[in-house]
N, CA, C and O of each residue as an XYZ file, in Angstrom:
776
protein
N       0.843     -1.181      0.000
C       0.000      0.000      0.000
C       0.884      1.239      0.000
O       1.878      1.176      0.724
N       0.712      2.194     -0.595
C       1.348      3.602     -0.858
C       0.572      4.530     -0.087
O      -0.557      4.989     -0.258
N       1.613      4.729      0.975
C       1.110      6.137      1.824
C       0.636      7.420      1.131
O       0.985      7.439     -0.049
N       0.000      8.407      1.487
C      -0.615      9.413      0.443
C       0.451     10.079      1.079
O       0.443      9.978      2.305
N       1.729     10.991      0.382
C       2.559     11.988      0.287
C       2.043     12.775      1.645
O       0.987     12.595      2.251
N       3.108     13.702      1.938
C       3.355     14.350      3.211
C       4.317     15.251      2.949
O       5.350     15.295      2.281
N       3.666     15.996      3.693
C       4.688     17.586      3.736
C       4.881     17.871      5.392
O       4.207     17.579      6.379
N       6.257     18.653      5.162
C       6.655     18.688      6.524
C       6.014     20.151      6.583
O       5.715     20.912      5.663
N       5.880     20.319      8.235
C       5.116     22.042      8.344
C       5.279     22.804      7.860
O       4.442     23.586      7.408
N       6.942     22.871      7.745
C       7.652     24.504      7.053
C       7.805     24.169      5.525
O       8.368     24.933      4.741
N       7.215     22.873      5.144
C       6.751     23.152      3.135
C       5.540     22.657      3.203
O       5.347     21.505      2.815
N       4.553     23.397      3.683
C       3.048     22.904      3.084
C       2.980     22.422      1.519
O       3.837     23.049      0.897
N       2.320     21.602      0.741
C       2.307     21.077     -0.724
C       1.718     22.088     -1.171
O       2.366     22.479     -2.142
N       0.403     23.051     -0.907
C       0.291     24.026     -1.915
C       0.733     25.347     -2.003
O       0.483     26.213     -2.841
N       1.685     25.365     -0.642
C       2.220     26.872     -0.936
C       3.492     26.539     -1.777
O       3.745     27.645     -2.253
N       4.313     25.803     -2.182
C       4.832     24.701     -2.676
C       4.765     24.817     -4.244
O       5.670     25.155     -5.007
N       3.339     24.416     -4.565
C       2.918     24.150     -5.751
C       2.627     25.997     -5.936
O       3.281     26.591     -6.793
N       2.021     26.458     -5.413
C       2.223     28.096     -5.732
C       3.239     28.499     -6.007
O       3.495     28.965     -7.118
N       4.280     28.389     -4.791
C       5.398     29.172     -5.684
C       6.451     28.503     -6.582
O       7.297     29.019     -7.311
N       6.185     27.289     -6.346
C       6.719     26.631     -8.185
C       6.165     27.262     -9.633
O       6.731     27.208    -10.725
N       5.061     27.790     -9.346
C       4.139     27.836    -10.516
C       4.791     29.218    -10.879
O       5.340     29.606    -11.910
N       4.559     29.786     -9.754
C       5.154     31.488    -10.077
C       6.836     31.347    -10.315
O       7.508     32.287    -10.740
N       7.255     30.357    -10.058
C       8.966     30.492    -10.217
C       8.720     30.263    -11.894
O       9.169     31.022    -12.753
N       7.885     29.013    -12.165
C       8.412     28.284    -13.302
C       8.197     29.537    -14.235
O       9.157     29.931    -14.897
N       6.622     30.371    -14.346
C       6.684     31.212    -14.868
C       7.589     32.502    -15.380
O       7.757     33.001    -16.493
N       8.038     32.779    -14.212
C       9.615     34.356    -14.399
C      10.576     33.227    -15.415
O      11.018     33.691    -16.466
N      10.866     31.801    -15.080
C      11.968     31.261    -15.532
C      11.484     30.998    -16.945
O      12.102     31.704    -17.742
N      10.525     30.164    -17.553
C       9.905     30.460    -18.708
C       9.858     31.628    -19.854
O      10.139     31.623    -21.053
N       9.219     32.964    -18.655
C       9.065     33.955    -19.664
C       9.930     34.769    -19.692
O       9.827     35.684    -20.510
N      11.206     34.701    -18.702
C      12.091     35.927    -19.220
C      13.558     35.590    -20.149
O      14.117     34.516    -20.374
N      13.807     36.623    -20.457
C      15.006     36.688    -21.330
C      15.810     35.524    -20.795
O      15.341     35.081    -19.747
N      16.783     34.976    -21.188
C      17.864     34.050    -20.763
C      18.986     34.634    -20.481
O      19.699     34.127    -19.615
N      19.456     36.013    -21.248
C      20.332     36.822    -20.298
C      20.255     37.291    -19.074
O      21.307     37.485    -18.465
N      19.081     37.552    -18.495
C      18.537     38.263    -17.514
C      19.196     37.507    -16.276
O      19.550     36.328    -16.275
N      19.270     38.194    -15.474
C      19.968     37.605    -13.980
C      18.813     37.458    -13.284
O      18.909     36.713    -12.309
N      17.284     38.154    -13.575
C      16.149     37.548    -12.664
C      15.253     36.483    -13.128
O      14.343     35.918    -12.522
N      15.777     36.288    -14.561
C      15.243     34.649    -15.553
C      15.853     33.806    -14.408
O      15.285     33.143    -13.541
N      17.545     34.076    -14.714
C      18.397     32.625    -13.968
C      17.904     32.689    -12.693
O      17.613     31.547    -12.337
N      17.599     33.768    -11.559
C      17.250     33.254    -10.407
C      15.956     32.800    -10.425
O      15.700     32.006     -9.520
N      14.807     33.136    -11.394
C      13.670     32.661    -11.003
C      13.744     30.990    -11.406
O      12.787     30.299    -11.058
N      14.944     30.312    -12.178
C      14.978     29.597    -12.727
C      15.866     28.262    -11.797
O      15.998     27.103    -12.191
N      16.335     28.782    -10.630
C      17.171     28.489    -10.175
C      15.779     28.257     -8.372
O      15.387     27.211     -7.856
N      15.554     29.311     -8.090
C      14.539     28.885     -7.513
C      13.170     27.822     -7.511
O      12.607     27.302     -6.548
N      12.847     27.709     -9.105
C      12.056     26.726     -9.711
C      12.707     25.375     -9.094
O      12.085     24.586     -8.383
N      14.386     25.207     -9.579
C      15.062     23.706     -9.596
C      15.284     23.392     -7.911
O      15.603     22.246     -7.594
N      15.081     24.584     -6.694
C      15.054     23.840     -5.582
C      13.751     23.839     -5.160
O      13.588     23.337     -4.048
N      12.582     24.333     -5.826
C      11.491     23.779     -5.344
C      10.884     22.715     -5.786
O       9.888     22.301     -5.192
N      11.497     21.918     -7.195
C      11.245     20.893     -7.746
C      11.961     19.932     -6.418
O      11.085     19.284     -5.845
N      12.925     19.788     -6.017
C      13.792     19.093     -5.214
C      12.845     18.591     -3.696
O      12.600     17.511     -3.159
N      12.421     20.433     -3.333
C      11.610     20.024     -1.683
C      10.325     19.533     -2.410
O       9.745     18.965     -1.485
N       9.609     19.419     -3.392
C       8.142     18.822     -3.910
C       8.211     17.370     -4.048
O       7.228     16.754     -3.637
N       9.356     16.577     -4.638
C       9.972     15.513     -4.222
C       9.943     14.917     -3.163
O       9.232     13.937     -2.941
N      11.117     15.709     -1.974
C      11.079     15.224     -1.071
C       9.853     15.014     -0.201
O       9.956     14.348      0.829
N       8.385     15.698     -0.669
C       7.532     15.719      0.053
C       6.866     15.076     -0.567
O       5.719     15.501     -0.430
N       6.911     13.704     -1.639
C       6.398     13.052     -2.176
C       5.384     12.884     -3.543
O       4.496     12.098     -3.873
N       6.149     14.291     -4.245
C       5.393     14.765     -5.298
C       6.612     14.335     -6.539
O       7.831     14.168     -6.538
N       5.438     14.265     -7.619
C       6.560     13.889     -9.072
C       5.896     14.661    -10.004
O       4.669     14.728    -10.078
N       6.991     15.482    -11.009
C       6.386     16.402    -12.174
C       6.419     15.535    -13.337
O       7.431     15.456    -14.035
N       4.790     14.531    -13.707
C       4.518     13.770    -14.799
C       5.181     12.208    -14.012
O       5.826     11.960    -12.993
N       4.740     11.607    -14.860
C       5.032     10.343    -15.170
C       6.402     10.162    -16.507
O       6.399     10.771    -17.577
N       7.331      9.296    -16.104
C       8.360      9.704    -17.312
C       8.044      9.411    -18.623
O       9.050      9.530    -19.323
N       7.019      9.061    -19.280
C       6.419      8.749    -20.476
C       5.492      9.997    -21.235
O       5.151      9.987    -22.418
N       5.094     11.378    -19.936
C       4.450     11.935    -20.355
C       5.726     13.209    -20.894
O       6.743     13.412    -20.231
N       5.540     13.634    -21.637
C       5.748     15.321    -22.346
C       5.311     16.105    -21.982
O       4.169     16.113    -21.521
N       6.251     17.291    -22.077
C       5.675     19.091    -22.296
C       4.437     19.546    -21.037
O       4.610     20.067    -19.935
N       2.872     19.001    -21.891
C       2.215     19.949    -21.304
C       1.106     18.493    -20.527
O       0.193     18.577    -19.706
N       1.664     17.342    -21.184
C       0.929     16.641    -20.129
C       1.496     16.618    -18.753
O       0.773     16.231    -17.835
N       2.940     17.063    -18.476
C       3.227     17.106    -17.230
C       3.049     18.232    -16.058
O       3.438     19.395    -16.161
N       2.228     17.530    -14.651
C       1.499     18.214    -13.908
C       2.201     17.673    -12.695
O       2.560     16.498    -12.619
N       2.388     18.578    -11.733
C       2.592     17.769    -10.432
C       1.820     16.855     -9.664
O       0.762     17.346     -9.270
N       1.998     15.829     -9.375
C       0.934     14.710     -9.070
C       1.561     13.946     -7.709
O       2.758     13.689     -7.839
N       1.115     13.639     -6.745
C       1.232     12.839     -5.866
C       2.103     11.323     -6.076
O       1.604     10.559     -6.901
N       3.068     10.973     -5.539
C       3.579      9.375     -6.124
C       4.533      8.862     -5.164
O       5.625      8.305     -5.276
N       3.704      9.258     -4.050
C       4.491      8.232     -2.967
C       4.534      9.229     -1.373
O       3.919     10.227     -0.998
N       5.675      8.281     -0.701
C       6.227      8.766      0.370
C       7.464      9.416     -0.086
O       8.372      9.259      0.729
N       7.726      9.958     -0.916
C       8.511     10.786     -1.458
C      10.584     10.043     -2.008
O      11.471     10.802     -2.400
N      10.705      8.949     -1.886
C      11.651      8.099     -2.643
C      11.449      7.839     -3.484
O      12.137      6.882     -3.840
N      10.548      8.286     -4.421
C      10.342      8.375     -5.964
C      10.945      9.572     -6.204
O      10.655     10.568     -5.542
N      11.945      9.586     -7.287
C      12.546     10.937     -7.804
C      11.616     11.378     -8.804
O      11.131     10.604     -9.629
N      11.343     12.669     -8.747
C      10.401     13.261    -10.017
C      11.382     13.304    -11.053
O      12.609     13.213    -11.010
N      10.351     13.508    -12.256
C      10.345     12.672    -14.018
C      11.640     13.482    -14.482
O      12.104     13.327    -15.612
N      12.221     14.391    -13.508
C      13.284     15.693    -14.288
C      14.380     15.736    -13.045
O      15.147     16.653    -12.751
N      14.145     14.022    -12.204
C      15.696     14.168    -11.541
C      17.164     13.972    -12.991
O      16.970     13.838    -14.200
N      18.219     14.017    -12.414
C      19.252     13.766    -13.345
C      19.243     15.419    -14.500
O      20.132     15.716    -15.298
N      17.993     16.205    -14.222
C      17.858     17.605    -15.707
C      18.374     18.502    -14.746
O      17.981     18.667    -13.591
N      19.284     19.058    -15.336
C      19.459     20.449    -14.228
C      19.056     21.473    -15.136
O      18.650     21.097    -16.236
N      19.096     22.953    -14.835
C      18.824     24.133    -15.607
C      20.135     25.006    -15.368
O      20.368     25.573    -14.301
N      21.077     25.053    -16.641
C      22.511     25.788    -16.600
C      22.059     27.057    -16.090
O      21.052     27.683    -16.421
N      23.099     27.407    -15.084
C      23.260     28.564    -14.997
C      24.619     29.416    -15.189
O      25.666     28.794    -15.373
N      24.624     31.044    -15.143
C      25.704     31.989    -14.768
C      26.773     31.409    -16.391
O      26.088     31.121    -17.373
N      28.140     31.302    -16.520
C      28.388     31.317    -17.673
C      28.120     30.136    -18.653
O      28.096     30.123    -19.883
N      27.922     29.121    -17.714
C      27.108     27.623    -18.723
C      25.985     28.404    -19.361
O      25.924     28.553    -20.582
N      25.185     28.852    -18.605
C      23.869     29.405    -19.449
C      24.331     30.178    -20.952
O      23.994     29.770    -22.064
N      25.241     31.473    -20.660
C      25.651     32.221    -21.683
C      26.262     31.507    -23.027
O      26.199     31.880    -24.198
N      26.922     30.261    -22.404
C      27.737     29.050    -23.591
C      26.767     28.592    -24.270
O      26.613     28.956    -25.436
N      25.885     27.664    -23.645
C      25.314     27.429    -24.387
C      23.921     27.874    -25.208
O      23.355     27.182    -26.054
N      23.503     29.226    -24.739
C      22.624     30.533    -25.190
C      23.063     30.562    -26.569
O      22.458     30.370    -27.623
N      24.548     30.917    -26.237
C      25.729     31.782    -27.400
C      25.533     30.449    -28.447
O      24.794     30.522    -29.429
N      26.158     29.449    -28.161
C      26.090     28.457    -29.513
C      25.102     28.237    -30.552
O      25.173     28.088    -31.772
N      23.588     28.278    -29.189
C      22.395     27.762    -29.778
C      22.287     28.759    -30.487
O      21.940     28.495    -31.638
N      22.506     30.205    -30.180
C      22.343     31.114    -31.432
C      22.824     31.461    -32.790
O      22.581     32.445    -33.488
N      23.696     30.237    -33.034
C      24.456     30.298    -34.559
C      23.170     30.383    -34.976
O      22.593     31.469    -35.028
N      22.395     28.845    -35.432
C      21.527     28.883    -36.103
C      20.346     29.335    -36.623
O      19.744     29.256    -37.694
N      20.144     29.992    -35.208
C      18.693     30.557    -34.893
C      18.893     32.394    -35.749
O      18.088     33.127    -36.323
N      20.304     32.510    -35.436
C      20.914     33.629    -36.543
C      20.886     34.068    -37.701
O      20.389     35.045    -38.262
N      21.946     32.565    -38.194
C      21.340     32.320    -40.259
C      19.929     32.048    -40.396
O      19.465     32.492    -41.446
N      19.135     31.467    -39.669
C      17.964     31.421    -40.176
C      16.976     32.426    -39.967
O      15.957     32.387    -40.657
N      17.108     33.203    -39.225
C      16.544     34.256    -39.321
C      17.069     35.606    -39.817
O      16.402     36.635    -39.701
N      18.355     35.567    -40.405
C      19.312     36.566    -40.899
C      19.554     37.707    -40.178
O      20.101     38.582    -40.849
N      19.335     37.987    -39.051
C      19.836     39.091    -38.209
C      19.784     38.390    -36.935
O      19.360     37.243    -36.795
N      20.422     39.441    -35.641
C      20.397     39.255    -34.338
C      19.127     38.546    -33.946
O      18.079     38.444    -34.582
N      19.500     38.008    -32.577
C      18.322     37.331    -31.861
C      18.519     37.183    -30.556
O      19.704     36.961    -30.307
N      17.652     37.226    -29.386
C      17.852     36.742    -28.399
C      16.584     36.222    -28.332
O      15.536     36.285    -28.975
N      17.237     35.412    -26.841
C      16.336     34.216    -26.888
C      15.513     34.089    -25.117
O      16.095     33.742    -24.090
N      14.078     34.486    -25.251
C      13.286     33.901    -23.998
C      12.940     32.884    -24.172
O      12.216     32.384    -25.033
N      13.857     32.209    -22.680
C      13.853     30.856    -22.780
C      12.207     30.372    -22.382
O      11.405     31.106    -21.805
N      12.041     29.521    -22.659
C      10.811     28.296    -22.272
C      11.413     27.024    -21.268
O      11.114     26.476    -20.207
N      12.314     26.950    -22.185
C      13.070     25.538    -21.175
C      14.776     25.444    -21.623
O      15.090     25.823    -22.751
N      15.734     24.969    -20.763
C      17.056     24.893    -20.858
C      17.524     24.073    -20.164
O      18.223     24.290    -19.174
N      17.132     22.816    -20.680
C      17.604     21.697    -19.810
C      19.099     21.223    -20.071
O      19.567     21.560    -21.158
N      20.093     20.317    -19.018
C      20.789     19.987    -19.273
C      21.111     18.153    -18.636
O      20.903     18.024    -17.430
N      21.537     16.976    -19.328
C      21.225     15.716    -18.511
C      22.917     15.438    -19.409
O      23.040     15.299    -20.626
N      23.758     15.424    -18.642
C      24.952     15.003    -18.535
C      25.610     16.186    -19.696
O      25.514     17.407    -19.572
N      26.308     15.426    -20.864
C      26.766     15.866    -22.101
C      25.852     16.886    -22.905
O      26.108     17.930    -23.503
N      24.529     16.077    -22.652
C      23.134     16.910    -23.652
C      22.446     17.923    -23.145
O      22.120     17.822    -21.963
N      22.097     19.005    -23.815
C      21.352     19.865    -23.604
C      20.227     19.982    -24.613
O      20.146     19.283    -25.623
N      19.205     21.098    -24.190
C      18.168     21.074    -25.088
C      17.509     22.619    -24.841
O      17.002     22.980    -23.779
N      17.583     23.110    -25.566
C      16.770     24.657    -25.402
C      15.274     25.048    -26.497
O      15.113     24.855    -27.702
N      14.486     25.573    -25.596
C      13.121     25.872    -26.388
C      12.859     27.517    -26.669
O      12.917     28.024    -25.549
N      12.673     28.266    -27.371
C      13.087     29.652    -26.281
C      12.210     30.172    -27.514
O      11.933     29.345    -28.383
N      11.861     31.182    -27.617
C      11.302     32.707    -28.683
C      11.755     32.975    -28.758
O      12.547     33.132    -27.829
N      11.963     33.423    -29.908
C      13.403     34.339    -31.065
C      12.680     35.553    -30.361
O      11.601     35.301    -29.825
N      13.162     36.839    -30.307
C      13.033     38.058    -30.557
C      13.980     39.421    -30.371
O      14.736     39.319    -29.404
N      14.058     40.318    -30.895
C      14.936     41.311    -31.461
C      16.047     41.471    -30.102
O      15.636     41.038    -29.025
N      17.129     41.949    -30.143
C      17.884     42.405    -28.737
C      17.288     43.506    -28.094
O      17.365     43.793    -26.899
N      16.781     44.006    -28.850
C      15.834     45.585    -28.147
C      14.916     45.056    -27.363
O      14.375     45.795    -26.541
N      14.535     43.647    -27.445
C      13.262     42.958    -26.935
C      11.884     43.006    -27.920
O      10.839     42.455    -27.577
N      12.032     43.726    -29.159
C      10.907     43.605    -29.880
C      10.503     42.330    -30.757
O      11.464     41.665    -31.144
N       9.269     41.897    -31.119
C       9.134     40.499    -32.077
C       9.614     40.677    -33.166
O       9.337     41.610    -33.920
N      10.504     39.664    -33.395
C      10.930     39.712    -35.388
C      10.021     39.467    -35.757
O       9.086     38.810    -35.299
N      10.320     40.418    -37.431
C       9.130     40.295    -38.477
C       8.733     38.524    -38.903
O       9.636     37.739    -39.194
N       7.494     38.176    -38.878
C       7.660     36.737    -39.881
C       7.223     36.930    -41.169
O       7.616     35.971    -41.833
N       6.598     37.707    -41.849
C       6.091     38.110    -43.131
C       7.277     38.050    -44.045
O       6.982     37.799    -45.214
N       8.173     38.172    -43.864
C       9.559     38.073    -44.798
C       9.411     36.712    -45.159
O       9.170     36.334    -46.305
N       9.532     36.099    -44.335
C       9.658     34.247    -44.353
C       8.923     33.568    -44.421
O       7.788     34.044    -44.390
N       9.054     31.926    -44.566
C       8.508     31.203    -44.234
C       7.905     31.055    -42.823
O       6.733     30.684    -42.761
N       8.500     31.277    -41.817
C       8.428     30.816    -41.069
C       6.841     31.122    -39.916
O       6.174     32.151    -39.801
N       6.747     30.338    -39.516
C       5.310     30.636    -38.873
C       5.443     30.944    -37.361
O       4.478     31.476    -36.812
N       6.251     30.737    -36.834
C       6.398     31.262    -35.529
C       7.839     31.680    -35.079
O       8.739     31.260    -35.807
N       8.263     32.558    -33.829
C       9.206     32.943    -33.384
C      10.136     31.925    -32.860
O      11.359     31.964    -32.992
N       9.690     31.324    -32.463
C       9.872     29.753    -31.517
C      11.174     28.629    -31.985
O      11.135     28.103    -33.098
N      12.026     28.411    -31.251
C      13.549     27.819    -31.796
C      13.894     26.709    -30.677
O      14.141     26.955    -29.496
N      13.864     25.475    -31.267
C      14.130     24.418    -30.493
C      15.923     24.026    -30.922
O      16.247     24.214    -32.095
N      16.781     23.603    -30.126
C      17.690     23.384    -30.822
C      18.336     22.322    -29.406
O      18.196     22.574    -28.209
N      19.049     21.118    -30.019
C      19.868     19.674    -29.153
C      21.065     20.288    -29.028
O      21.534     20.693    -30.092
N      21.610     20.453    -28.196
C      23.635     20.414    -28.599
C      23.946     18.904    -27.528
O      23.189     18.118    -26.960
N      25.619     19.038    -27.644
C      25.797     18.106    -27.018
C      27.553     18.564    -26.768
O      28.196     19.261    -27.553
N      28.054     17.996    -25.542
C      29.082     18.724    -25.462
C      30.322     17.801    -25.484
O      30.188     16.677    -25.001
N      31.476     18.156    -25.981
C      32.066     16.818    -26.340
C      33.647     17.940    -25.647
O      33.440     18.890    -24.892
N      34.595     17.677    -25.952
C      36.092     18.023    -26.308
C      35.785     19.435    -26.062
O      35.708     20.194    -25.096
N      35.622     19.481    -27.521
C      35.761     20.890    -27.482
C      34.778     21.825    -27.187
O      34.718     23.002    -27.541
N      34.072     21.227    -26.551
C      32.276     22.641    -25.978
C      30.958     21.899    -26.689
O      30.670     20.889    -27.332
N      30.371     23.082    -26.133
C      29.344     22.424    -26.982
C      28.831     22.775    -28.451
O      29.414     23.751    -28.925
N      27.941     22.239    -29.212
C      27.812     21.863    -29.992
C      26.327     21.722    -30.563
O      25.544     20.970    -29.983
N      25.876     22.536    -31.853
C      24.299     22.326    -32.189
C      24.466     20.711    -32.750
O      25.275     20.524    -33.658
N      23.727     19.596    -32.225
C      23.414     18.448    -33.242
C      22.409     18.355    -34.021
O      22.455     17.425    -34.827
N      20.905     19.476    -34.051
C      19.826     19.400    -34.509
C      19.522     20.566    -34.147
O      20.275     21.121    -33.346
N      18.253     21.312    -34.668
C      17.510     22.588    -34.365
C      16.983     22.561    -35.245
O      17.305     22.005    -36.294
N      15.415     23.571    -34.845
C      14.476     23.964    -35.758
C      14.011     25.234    -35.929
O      13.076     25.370    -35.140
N      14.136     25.958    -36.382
C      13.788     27.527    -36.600
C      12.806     27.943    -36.557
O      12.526     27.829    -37.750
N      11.526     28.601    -35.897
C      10.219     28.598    -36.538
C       8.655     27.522    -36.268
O       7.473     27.811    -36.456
N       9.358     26.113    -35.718
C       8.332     25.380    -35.429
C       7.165     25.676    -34.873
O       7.005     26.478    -33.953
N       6.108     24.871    -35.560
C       4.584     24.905    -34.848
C       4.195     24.211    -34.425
O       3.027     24.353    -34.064
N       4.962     22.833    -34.134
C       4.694     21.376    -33.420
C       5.732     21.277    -32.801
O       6.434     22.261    -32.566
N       6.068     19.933    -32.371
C       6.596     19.195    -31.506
C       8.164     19.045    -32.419
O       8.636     17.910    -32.484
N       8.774     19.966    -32.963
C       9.798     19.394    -33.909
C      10.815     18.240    -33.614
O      11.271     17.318    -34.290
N      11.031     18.797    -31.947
C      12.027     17.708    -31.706
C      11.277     16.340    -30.896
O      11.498     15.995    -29.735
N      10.485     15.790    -31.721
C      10.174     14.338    -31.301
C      10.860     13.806    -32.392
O      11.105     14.130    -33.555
N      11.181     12.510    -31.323
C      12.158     11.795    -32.014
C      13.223     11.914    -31.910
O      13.954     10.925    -31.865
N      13.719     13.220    -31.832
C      15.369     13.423    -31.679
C      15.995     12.815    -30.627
O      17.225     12.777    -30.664
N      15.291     12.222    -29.488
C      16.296     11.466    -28.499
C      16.269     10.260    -28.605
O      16.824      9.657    -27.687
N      15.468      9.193    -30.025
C      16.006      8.080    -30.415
C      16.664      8.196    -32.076
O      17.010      7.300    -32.846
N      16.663      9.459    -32.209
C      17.563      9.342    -33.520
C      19.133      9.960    -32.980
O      20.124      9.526    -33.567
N      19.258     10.634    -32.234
C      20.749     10.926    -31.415
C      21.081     10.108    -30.471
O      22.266      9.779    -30.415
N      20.293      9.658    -29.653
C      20.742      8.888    -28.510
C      20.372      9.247    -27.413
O      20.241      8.449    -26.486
N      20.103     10.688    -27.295
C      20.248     11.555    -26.084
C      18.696     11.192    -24.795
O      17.636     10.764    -25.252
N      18.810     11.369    -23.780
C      17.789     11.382    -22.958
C      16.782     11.333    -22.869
O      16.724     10.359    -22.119
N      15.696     11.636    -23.046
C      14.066     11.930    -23.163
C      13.885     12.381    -22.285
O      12.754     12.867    -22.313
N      14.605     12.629    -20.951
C      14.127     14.107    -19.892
C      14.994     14.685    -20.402
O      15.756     13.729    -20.255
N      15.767     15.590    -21.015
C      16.344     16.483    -21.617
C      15.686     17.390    -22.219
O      15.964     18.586    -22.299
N      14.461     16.616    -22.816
C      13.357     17.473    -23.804
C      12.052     18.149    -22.777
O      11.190     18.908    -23.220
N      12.124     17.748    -21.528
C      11.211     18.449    -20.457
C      11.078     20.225    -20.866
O      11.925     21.090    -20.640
N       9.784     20.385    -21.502
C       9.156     21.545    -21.152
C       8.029     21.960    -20.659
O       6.918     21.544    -20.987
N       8.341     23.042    -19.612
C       7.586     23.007    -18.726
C       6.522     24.032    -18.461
O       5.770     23.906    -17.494
């Protein structure tokens, strides 16, 4: 029989789940340069840790993206679905920001920065989801292009010499990178967005 989860006094589960929600959000919607992205982002990854320990898991590891919800799954020795993912910070973040932006560059032919969505990292692999938009902070034009949305998924992987784009998509309106972690090899919590 599985005890129903428990929180100790000083982490009630829904003040908990509140301010996860509000962390995940600042970490989601702000710039990736920003020093109050990385802390809201950084605060998110130790409240994922005490939600755990209090017997909570984000998804089931089979679920994706937006099917994953915080859910009850034990007396808390179950690691949630995004143990082993960390979220780079301070100059890891900027490395691999900086790389992922070759592509997201040529394909959109001018500058870009990038609000992240997600910036996971699970050993060697990383994975970034983020909105293209101008350094001023304004939306690039899409009427020039093909392209149908701002939105830039891109894999690296870090070997010798740094890291490294292995895949990216410019523009996507689906799920582009399914699949990419049985056609590379790489993780399937790596691709956690949240």
């Amino acid at each position: 029989m599985i005890a129903a989860p428990t929180a100790t006094r000083a982490d009630p589960v829904a003040a908990l789940l509140r301010d996860w929600t509000t962390a995940n959000g600042l970490c989601r919607g702000g710039s990736g340069d920003d020093p109050r992205t990385q802390a809201a982002c950084e605060r998110r990854d130790g409240l994922d840790r005490r939600l755990a320990a209090a017997g909570w898991c984000y998804g089931r590891p089979a679920d994706t993206g937006a099917q994953r919800t915080w859910q009850p799954c034990g007396d808390g020795t179950r690691q949630p679905a995004q143990a082993g993912t960390e979220t780079p910070q301070g100059a890891a973040r900027r490395a691999l920001l900086d790389v992922a932006r070759g592509p997201a560059e040529t394909g959109r032919g001018q500058p870009v920065q990038f609000v992240v969505h997600a910036l996971n990292q699970v050993g060697p692999w990383a994975f970034l989801f983020a909105r293209m938009q101008r350094p001023d902070g304004r939306p690039l034009p899409r009427a020039a292009d093909d392209l149908d949305s701002n939105d830039y998924a891109a894999l690296l992987r870090q070997d010798g010499n740094g890291w490294r784009v292995v895949d990216f998509a410019v523009g996507p309106t689906d799920v582009a990178w399914e699949g990419w972690d049985r056609r590379y090899g790489a993780p399937a919590s790596v691709f956690a967005v949240r």
